[in-house]
N, C-alpha and C positions, 0 to 999 in steps of 0.2 A: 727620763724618756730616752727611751738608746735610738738611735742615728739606724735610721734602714739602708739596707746596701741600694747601689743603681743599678736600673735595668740596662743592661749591656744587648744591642741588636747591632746589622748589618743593614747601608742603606747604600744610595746611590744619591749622588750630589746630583742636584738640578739647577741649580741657582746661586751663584755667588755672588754676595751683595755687601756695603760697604762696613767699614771696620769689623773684619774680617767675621763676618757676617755669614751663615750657607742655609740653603733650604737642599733637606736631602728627604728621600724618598724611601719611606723603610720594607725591605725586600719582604717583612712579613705578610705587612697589609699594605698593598698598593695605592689606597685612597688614603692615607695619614702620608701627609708632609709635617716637619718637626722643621722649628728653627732652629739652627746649633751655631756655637761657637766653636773655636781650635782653644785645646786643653794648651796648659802653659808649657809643658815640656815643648810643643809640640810648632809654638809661637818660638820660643829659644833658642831651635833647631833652622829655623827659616823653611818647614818644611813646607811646602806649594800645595796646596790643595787647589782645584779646579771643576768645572762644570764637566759631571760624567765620572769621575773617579770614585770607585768604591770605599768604604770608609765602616769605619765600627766607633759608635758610637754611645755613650753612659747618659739614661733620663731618668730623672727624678721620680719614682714613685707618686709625686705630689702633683705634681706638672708634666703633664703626656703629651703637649706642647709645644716644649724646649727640651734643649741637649747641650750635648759638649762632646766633639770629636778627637776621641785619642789616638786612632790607628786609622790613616791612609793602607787600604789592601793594595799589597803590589799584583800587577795580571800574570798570570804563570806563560805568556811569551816573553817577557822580558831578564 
């Protein structure tokens, strides 16, 4: 049985919660909150994720759910 790729979307973090825990909000559909994690590069890096920061994020096919965030989007003022 071959391994299906992840669904890759764009959300908005609402909620940071403990061991590195987030509820983000996906710019698709506004009423789906996804629980995610930070991908391990991404833990390795000490990258900061926070409450409001954009983010892209990969969910399983299986589970609509949960995620796991690989890219913090930087905001084009900075």
């Amino acid at each position: 049985m071959a391994k299906q790729e992840p669904i890759k979307m764009t959300g908005t973090v609402t909620e940071a919660l403990p061991n590195t825990m987030f509820r983000v909000m996906l710019d698709m559909n506004q009423d789906m909150v996804v629980l995610c994690t930070l991908c391990g590069k991404m833990q390795r890096n000490h990258i900061r994720v926070m409450a409001g920061d954009r983010v892209e994020l990969e969910m399983s096919p299986y589970d609509l759910t949960r995620g796991r965030i690989t890219l913090r989007i930087r905001n084009s003022n900075n």
